[in-house]
N, C-alpha and C positions, 0 to 999 in steps of 0.2 A: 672206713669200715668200722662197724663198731667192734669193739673187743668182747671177746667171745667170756671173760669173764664180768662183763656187762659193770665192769666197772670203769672212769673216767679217762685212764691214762694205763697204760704198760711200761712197764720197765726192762730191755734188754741188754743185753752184752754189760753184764756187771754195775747195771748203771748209768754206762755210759751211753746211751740211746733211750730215750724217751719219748712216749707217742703219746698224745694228748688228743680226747676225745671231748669238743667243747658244749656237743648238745646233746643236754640228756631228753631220756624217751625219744629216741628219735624216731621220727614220724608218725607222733604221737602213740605209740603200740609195741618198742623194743624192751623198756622198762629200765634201759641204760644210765647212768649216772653219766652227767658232764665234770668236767673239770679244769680249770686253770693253774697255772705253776707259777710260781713266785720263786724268783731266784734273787738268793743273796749274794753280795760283797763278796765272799767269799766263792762261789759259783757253787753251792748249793743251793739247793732247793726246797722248797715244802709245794707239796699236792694239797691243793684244797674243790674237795667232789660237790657236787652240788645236782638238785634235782627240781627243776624248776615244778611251779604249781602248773597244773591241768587248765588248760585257757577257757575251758567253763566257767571255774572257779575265779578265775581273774574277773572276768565281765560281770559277774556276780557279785563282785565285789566292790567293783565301780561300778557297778550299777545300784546298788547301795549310797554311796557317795552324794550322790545326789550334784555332782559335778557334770557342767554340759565339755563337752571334750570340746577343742579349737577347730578338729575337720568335724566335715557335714557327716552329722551320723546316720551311717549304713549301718543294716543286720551285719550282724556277723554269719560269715557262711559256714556252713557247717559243713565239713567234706566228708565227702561220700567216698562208697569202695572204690569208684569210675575216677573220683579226683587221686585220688591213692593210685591206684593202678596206671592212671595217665604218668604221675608223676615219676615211680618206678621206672617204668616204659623208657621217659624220657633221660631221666638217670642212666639206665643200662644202654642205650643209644649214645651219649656222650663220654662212658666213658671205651664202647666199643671205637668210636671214631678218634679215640685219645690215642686208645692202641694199634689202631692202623696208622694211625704217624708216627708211632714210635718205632715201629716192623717194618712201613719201607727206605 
């Protein structure tokens, strides 16, 4: 779930519990920050947030390049509200059936 203060990781119980949120904007429309944790030697930590580019802008970019990619090149599909919503759908279906195994 993403964290409601739409930044990468949470910090509870003193510190001692840590929730790490790795993908930001998720599903392309939250405006979330990802994040990964580097833990030291000493078992500290540093957070480092990160907010990946808009995958427009990436194909835009290689497609500048002028590089022929190694697979056979497809469009890229642009997903619609129906692929959004299927995917929801199918999200809130796996994790409803996650919790029916945990209940009986």
């Amino acid at each position: 779930e993403v964290p409601n203060s739409l930044r990468g990781f949470e910090d509870k119980h003193d510190g001692r519990l840590i929730t790490v949120f790795t993908a930001s904007n998720y599903c392309g429309q939250t405006g979330n920050y990802g994040a990964v944790v580097i833990f030291h030697c000493d078992m500290s930590y540093t957070v480092e947030e990160h907010m990946a580019p808009a995958l427009e802008s990436l194909v835009q970019e290689y497609s500048q390049t002028g590089l022929t990619p190694s697979r056979t090149e497809e469009p890229v599909k642009q997903v619609t509200a129906e692929d959004m919503t299927a995917s929801m759908d199918k999200m809130n279906a796996d994790i409803m059936d996650k919790l029916r195994q945990k209940i009986v």
